[in-house]
MOPAC internal coordinates of N, CA, C and O (Angstrom, degrees):
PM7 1SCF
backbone

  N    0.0000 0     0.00 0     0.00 0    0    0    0
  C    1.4535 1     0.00 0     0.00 0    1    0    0
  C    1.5268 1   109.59 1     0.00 0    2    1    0
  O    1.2310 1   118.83 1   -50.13 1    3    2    1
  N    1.5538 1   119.84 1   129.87 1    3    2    1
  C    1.3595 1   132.92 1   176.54 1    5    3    2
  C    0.9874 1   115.87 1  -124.15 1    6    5    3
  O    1.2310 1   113.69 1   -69.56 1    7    6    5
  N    1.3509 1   129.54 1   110.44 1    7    6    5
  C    1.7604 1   125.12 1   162.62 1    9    7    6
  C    1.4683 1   105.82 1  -118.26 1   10    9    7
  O    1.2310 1   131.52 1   -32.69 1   11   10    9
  N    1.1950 1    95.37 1   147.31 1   11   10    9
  C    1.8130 1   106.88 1   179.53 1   13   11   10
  C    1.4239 1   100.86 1  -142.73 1   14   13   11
  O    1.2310 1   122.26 1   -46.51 1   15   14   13
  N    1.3034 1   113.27 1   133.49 1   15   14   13
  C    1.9448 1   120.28 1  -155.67 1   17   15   14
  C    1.6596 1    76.29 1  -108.10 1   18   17   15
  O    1.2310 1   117.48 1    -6.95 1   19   18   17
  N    1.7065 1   122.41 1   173.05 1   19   18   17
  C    1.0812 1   117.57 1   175.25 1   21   19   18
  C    1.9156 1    86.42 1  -171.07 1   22   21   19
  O    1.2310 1   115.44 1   -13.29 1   23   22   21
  N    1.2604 1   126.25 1   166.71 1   23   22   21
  C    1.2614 1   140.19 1   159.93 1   25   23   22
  C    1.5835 1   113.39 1   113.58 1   26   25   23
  O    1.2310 1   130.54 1  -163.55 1   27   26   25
  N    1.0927 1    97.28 1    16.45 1   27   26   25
  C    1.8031 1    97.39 1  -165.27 1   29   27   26
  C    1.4261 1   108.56 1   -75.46 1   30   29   27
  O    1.2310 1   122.05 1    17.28 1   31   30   29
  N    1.3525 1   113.68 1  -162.72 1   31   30   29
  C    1.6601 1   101.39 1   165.33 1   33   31   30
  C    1.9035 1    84.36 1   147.26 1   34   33   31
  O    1.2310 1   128.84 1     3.14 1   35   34   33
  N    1.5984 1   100.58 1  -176.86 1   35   34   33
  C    1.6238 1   113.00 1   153.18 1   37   35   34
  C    1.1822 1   115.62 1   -82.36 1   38   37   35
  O    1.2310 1   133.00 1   -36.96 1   39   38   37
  N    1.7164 1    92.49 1   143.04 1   39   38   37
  C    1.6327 1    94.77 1   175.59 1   41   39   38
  C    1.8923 1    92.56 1  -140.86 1   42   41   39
  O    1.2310 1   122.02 1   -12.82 1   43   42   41
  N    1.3671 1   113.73 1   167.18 1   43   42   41
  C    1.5363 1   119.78 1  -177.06 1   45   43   42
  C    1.7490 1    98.14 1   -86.95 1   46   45   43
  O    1.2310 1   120.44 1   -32.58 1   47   46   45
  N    1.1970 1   116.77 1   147.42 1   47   46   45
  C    1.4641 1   111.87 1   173.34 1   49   47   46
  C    1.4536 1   103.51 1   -70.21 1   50   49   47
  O    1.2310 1   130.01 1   -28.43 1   51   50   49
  N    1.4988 1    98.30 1   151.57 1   51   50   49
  C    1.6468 1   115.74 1  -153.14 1   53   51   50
  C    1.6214 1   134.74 1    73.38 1   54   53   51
  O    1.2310 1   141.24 1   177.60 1   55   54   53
  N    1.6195 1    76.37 1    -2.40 1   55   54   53
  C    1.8103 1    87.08 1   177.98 1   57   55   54
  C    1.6331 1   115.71 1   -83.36 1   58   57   55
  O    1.2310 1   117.50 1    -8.90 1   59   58   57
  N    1.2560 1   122.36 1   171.10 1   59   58   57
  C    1.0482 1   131.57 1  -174.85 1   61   59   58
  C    1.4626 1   120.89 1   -85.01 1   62   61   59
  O    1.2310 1   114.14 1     1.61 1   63   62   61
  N    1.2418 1   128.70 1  -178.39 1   63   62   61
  C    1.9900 1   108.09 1   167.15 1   65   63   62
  C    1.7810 1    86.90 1  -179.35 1   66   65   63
  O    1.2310 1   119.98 1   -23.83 1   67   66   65
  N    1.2434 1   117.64 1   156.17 1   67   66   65
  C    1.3598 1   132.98 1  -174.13 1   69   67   66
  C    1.5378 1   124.07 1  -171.39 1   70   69   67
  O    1.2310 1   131.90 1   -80.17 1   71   70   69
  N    2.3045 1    94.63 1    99.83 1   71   70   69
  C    1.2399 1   119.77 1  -168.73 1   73   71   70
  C    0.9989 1   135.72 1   -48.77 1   74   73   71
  O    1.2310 1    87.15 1   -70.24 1   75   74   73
  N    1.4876 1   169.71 1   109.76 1   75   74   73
  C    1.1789 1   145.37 1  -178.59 1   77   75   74
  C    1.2082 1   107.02 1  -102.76 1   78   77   75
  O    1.2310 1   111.85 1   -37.42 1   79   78   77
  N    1.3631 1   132.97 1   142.58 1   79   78   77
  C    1.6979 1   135.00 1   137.13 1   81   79   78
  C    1.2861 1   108.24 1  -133.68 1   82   81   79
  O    1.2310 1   134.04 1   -36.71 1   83   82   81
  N    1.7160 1    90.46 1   143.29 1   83   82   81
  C    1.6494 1   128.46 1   167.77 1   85   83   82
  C    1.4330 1   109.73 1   -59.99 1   86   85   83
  O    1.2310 1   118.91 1   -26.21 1   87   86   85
  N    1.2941 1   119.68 1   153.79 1   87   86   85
  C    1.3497 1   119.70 1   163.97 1   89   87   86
  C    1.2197 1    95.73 1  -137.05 1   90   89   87
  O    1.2310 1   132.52 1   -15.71 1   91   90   89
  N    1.1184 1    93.42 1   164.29 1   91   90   89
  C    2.1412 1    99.41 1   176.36 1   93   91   90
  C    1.5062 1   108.38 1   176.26 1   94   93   91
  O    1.2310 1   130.35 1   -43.23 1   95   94   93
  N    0.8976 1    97.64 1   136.77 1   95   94   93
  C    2.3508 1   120.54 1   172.57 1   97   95   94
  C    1.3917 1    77.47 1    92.79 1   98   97   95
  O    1.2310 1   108.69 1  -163.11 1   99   98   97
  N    1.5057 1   138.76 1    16.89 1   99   98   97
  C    1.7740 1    97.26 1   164.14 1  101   99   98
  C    1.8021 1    88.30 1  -167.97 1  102  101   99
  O    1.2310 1   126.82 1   -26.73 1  103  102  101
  N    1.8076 1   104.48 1   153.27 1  103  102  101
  C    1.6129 1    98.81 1  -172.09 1  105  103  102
  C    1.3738 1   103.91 1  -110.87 1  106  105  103
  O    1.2310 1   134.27 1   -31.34 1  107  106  105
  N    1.5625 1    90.02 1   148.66 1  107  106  105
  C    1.8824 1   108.93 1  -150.70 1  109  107  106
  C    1.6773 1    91.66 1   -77.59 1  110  109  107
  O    1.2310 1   110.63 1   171.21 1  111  110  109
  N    1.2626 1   135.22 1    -8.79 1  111  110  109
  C    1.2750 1   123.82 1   161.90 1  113  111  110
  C    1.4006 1   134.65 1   -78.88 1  114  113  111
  O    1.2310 1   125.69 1  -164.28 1  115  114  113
  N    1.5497 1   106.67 1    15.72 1  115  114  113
  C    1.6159 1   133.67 1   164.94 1  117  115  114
  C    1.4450 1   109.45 1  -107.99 1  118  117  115
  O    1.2310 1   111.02 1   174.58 1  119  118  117
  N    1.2654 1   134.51 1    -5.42 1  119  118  117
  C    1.4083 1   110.92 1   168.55 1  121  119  118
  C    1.9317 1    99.53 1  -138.51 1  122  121  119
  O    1.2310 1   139.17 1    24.70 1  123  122  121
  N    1.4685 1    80.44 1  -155.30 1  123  122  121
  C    1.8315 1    98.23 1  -169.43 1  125  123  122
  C    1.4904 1   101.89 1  -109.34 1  126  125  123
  O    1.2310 1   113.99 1   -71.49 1  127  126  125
  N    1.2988 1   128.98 1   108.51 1  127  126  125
  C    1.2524 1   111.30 1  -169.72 1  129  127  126
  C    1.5165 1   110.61 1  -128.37 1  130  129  127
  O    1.2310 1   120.26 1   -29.36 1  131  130  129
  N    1.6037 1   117.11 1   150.64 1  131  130  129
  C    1.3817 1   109.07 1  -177.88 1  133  131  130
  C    1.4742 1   112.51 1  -171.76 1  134  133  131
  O    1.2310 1   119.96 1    20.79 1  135  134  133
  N    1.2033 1   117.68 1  -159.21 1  135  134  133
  C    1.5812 1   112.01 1  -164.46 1  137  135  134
  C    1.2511 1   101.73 1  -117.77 1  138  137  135
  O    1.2310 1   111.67 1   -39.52 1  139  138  137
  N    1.2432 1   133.30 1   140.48 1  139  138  137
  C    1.6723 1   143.91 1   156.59 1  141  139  138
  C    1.8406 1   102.15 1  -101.54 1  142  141  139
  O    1.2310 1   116.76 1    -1.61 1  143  142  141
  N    1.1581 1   123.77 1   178.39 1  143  142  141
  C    1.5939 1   151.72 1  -159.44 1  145  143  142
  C    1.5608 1   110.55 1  -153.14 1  146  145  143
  O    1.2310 1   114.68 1   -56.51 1  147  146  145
  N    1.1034 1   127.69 1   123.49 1  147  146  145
  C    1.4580 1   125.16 1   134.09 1  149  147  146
  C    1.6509 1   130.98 1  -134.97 1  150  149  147
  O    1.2310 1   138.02 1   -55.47 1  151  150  149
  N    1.2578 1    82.69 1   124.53 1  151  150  149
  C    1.6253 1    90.89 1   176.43 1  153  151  150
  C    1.5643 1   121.26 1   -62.99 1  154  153  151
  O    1.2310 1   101.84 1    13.08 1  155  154  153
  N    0.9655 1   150.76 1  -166.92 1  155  154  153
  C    1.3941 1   169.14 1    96.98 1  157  155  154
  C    1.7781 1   117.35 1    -4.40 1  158  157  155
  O    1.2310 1   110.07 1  -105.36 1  159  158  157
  N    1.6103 1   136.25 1    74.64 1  159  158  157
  C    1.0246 1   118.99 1   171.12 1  161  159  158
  C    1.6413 1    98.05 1   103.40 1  162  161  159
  O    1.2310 1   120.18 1   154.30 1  163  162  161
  N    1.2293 1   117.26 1   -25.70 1  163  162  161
  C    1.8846 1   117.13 1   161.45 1  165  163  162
  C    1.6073 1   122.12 1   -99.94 1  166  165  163
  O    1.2310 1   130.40 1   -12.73 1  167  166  165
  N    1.5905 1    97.54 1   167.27 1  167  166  165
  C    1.7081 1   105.38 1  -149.15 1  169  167  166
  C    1.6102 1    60.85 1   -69.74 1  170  169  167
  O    1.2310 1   126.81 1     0.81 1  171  170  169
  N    1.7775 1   104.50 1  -179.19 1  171  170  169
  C    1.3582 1   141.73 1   144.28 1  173  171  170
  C    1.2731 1   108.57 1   -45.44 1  174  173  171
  O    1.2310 1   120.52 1   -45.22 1  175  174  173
  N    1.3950 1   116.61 1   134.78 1  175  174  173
  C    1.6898 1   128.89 1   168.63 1  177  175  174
  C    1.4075 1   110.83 1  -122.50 1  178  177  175
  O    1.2310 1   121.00 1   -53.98 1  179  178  177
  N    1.3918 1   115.69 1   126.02 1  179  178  177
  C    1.1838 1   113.30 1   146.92 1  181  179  178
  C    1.1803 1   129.26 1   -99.25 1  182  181  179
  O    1.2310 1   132.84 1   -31.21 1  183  182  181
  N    1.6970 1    92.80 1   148.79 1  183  182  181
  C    1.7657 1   111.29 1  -153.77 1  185  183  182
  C    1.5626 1   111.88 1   -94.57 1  186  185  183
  O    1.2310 1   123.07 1   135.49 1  187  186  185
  N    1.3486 1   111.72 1   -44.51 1  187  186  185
  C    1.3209 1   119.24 1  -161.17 1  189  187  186
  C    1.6279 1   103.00 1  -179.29 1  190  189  187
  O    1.2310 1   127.92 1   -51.18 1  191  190  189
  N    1.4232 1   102.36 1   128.82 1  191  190  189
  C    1.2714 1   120.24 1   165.93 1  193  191  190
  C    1.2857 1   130.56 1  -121.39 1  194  193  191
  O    1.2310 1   110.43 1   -31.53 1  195  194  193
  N    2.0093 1   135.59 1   148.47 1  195  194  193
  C    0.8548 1   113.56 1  -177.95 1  197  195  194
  C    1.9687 1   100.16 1  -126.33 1  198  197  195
  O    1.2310 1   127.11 1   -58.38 1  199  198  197
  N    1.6601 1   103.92 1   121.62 1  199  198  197
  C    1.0880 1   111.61 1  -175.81 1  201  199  198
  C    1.4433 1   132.16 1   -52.72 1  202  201  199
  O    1.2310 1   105.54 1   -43.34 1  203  202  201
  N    1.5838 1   144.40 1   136.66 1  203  202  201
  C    0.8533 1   133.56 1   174.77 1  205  203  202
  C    1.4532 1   123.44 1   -98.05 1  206  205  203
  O    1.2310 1   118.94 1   -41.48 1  207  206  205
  N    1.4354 1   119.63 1   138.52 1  207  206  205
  C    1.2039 1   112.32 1  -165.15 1  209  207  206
  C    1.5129 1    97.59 1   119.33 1  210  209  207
  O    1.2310 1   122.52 1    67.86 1  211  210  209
  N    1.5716 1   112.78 1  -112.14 1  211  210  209
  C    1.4153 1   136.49 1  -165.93 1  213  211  210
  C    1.5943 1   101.82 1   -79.56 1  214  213  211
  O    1.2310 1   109.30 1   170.81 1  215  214  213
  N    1.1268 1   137.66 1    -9.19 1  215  214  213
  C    1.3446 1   128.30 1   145.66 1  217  215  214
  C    1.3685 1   120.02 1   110.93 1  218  217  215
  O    1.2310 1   127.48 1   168.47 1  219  218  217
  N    1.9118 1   103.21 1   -11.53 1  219  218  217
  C    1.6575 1   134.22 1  -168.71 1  221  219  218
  C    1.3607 1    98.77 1   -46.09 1  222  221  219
  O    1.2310 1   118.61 1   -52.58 1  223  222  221
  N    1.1650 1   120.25 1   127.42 1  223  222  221
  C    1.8585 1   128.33 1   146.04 1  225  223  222
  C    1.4980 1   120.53 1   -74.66 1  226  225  223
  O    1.2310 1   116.60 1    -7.91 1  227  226  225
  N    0.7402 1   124.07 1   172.09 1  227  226  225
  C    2.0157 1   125.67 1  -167.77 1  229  227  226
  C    1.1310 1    70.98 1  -177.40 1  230  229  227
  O    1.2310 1   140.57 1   -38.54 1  231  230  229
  N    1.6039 1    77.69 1   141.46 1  231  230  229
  C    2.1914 1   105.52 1   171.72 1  233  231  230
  C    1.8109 1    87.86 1  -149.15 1  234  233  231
  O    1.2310 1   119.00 1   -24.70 1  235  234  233
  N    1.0646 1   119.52 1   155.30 1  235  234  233
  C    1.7380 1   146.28 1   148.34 1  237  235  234
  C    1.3260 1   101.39 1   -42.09 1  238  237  235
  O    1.2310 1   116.91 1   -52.62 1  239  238  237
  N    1.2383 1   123.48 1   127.38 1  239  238  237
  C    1.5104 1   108.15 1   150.93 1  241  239  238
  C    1.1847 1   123.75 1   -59.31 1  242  241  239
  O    1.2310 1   112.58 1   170.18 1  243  242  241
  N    1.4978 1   131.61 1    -9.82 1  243  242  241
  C    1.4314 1   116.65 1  -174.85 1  245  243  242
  C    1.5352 1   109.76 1   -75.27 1  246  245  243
  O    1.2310 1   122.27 1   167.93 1  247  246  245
  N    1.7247 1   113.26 1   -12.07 1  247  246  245
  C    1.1684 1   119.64 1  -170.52 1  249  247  246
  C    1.7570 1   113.97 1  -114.20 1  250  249  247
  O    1.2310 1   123.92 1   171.83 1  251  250  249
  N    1.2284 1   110.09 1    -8.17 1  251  250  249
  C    1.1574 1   119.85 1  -154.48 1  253  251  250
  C    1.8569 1   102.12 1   -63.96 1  254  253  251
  O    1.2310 1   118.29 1   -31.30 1  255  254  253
  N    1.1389 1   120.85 1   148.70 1  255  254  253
  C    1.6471 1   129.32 1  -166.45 1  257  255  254
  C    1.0807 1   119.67 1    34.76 1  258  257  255
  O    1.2310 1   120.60 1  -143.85 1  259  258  257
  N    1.5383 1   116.46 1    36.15 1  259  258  257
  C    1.7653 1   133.45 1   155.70 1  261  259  258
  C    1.7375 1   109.28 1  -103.05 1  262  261  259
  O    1.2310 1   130.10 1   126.49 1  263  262  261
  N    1.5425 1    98.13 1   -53.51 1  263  262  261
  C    1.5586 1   124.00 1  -164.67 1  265  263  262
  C    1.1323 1    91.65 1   -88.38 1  266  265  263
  O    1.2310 1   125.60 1   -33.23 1  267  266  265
  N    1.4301 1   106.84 1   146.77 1  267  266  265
  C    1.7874 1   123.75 1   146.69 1  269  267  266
  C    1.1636 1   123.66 1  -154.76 1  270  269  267
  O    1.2310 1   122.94 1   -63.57 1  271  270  269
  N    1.3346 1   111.97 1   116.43 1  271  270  269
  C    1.5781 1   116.02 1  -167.67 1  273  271  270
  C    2.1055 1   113.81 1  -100.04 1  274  273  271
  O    1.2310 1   124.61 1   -43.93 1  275  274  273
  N    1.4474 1   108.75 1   136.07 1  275  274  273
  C    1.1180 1   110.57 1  -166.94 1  277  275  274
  C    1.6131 1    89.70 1  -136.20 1  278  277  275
  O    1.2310 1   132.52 1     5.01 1  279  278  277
  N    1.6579 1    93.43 1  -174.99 1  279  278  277
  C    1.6857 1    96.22 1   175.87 1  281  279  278
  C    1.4375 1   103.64 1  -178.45 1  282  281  279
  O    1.2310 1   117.51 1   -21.54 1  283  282  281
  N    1.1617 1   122.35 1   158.46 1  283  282  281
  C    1.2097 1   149.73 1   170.05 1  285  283  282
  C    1.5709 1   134.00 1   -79.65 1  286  285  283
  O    1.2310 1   108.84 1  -108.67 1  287  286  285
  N    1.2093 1   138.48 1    71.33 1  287  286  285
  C    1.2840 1   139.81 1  -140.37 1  289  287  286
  C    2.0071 1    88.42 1   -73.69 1  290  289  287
  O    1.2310 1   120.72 1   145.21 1  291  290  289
  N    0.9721 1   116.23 1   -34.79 1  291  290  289
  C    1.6139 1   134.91 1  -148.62 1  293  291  290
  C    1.7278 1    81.18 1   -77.20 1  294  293  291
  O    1.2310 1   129.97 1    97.21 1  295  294  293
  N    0.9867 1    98.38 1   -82.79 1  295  294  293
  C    1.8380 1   108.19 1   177.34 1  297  295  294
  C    1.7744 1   119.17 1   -48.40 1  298  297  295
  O    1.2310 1   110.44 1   154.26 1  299  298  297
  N    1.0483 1   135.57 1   -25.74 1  299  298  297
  C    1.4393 1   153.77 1   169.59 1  301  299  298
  C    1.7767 1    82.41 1    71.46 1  302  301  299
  O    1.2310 1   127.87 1  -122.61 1  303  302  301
  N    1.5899 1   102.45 1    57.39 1  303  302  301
  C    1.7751 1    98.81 1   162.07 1  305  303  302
  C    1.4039 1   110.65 1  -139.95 1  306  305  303
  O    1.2310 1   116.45 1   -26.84 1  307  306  305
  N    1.5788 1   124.35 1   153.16 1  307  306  305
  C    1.3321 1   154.22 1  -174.54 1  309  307  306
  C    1.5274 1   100.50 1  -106.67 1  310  309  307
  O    1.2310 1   128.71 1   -47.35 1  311  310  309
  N    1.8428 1   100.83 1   132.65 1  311  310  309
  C    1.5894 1    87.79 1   161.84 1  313  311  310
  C    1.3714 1   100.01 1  -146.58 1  314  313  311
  O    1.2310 1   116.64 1   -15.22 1  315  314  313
  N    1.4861 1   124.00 1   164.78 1  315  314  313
  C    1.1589 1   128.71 1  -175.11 1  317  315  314
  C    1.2491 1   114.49 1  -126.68 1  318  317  315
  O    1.2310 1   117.90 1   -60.04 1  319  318  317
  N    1.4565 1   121.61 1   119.96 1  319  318  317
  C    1.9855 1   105.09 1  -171.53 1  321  319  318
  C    1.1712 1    87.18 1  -115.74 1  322  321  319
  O    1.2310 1   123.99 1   -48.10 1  323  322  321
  N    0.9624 1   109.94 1   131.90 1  323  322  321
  C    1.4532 1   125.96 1   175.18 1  325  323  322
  C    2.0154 1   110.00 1  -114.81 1  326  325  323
  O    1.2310 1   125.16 1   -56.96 1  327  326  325
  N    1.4065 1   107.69 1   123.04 1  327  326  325
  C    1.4300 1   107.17 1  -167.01 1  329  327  326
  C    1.6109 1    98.20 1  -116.92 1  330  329  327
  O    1.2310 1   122.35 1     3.16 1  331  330  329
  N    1.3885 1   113.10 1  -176.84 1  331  330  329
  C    1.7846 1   116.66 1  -165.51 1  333  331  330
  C    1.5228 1   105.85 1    14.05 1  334  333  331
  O    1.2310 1   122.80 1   -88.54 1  335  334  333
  N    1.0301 1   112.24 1    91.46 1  335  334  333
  C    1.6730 1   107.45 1   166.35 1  337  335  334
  C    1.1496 1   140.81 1  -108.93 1  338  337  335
  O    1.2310 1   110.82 1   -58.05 1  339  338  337
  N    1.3057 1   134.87 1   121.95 1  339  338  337
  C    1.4071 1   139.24 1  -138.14 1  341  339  338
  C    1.5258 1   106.02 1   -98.83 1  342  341  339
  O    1.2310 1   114.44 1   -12.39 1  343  342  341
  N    1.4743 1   128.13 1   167.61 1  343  342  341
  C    1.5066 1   138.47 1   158.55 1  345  343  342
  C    1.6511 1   103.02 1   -24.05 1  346  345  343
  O    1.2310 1   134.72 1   104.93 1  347  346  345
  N    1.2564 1    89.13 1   -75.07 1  347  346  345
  C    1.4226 1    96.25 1  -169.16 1  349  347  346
  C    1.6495 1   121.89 1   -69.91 1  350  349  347
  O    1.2310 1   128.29 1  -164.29 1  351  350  349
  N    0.7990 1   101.64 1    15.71 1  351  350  349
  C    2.0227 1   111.76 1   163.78 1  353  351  350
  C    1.8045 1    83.06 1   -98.17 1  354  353  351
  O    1.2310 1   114.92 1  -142.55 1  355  354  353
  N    0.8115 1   127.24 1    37.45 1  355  354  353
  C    1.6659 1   105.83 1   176.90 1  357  355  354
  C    2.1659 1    79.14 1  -115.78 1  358  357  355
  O    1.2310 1   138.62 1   -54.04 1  359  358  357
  N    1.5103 1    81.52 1   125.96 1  359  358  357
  C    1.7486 1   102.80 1   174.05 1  361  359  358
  C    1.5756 1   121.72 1  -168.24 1  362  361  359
  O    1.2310 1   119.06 1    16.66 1  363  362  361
  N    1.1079 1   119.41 1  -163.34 1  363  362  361
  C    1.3458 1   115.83 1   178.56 1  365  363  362
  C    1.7633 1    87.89 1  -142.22 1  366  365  363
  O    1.2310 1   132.01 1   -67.52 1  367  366  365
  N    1.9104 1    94.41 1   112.48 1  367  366  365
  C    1.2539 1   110.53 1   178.94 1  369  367  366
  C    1.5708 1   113.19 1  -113.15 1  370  369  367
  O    1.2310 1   140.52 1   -25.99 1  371  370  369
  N    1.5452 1    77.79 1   154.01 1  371  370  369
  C    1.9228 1    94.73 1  -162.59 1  373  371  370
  C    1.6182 1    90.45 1  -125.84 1  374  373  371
  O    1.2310 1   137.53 1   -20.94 1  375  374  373
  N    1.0829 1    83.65 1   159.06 1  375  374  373
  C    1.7053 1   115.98 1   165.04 1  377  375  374
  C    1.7039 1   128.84 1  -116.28 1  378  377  375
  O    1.2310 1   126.08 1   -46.91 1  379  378  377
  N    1.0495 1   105.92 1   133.09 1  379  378  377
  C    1.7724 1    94.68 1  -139.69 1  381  379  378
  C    1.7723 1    97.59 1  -146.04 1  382  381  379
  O    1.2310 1   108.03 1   -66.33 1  383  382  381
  N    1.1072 1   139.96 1   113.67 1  383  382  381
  C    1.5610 1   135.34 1   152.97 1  385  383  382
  C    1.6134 1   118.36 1   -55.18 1  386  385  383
  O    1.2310 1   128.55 1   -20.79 1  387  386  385
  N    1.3056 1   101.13 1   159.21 1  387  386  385
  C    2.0088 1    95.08 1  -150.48 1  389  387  386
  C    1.7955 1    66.14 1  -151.89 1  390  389  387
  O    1.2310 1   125.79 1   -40.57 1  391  390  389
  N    1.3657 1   106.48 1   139.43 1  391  390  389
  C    1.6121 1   119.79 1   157.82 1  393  391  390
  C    1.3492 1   121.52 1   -77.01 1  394  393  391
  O    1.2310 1   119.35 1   166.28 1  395  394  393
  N    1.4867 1   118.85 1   -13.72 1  395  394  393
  C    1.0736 1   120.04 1   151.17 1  397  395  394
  C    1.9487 1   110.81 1  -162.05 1  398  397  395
  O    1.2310 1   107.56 1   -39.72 1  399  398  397
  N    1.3123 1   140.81 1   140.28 1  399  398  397
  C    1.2595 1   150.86 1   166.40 1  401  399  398
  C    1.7360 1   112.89 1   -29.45 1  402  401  399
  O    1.2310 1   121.31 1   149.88 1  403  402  401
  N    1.3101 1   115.10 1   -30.12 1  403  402  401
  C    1.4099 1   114.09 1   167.00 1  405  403  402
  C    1.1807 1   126.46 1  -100.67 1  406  405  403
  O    1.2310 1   119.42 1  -171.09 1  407  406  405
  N    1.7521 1   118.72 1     8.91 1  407  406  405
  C    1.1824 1   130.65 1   158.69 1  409  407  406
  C    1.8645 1   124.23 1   -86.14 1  410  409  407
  O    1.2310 1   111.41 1   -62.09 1  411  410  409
  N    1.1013 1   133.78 1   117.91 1  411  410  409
  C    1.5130 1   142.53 1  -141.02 1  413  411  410
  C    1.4182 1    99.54 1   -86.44 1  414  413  411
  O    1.2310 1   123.26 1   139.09 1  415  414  413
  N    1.2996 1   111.35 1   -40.91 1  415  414  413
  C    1.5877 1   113.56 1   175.88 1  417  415  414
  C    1.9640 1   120.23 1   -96.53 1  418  417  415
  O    1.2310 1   136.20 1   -52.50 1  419  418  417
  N    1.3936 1    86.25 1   127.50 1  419  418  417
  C    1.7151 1    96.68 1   177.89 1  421  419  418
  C    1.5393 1   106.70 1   -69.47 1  422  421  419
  O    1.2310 1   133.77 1   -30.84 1  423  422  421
  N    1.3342 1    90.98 1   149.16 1  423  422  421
  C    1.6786 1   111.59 1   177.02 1  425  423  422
  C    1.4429 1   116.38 1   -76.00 1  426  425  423
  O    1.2310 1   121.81 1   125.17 1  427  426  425
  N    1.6657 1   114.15 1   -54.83 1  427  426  425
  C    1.1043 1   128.31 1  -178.76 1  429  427  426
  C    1.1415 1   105.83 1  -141.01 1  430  429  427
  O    1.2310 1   120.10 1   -36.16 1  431  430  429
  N    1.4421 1   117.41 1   143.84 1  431  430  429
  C    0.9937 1   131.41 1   177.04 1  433  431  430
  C    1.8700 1   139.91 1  -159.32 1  434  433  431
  O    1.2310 1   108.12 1   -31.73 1  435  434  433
  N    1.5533 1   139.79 1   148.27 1  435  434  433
  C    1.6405 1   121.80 1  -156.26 1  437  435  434
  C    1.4370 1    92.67 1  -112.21 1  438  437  435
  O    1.2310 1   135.31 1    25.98 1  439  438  437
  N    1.6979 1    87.98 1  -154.02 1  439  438  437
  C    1.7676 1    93.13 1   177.20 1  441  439  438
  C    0.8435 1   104.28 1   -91.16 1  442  441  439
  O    1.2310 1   122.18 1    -3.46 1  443  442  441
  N    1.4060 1   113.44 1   176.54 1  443  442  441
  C    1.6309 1   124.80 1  -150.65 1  445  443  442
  C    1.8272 1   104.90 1  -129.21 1  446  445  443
  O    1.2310 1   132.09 1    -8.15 1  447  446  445
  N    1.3545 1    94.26 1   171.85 1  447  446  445
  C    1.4445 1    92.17 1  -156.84 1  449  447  446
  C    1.8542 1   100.55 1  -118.80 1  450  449  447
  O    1.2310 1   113.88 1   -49.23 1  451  450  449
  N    1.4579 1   129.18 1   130.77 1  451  450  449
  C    1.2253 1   125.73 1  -141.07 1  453  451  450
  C    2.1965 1    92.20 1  -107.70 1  454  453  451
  O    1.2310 1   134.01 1   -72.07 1  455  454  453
  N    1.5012 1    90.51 1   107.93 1  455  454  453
  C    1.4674 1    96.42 1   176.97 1  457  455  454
  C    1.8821 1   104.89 1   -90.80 1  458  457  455
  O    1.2310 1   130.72 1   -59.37 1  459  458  457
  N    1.0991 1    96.93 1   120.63 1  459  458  457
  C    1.3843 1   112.98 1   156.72 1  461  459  458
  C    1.7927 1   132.65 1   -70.90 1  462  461  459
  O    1.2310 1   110.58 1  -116.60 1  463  462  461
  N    0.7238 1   135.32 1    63.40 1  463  462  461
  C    1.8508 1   106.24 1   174.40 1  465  463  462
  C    1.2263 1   118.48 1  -108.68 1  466  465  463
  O    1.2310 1   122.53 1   -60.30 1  467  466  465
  N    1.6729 1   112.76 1   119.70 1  467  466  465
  C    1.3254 1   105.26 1  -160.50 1  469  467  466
  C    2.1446 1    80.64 1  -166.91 1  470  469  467
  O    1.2310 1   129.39 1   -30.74 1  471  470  469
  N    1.4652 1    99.51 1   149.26 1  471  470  469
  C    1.5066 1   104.50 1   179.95 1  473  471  470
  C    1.5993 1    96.95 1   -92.24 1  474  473  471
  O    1.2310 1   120.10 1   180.00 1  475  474  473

């Protein structure tokens, strides 16, 4: 299993931003896959997951009707758009397979992609 997150960068708060991760050696229509966060000095957060099987999305409330995570079964890619984005969306986000969306810890997971929001 390979994921590689990519799209990060600075953005102005309220700005927009849109995640990408790779997948590869395995197809994303066999598991539950989604994004975690970590800041600097905080636990791990997960952000958003997309269920396998029944198709369910899960988001954080800290993110919930900002974020929306979709994906591409055809492409073996994940993306995360993240809209109005605050200080505290500033993390280093990963993309990560989960055996299931109500499980807290990722299975697998790459490097992560370093979100900025800051004026």
């Amino acid at each position: 299993v390979q994921l590689q997150a990519s799209g990060g960068g600075l953005v102005q708060p309220g700005g927009s931003m849109t995640l990408s991760c790779a997948a590869s050696r395995f197809a994303l229509d066999y598991y539950s896959i989604g994004w975690f966060r970590q800041a600097p000095g905080k636990e791990r957060e997960g952000v958003s997951c997309f269920s396998f099987g029944d198709e369910k999305t899960y988001y954080a409330d800290s993110v919930k009707g900002r974020f929306t995570i979709s994906k591409d079964n055809a492409k073996n890619m994940v993306y995360l758009k993240m809209n109005s984005l605050k200080p505290e969306d500033t993390a280093v986000y990963h993309c990560a397979t989960y055996t299931g969306c109500l499980d807290p810890n990722p299975t697998y997971w790459g490097q992560g992609t370093q979100v900025t929001v800051s004026s």
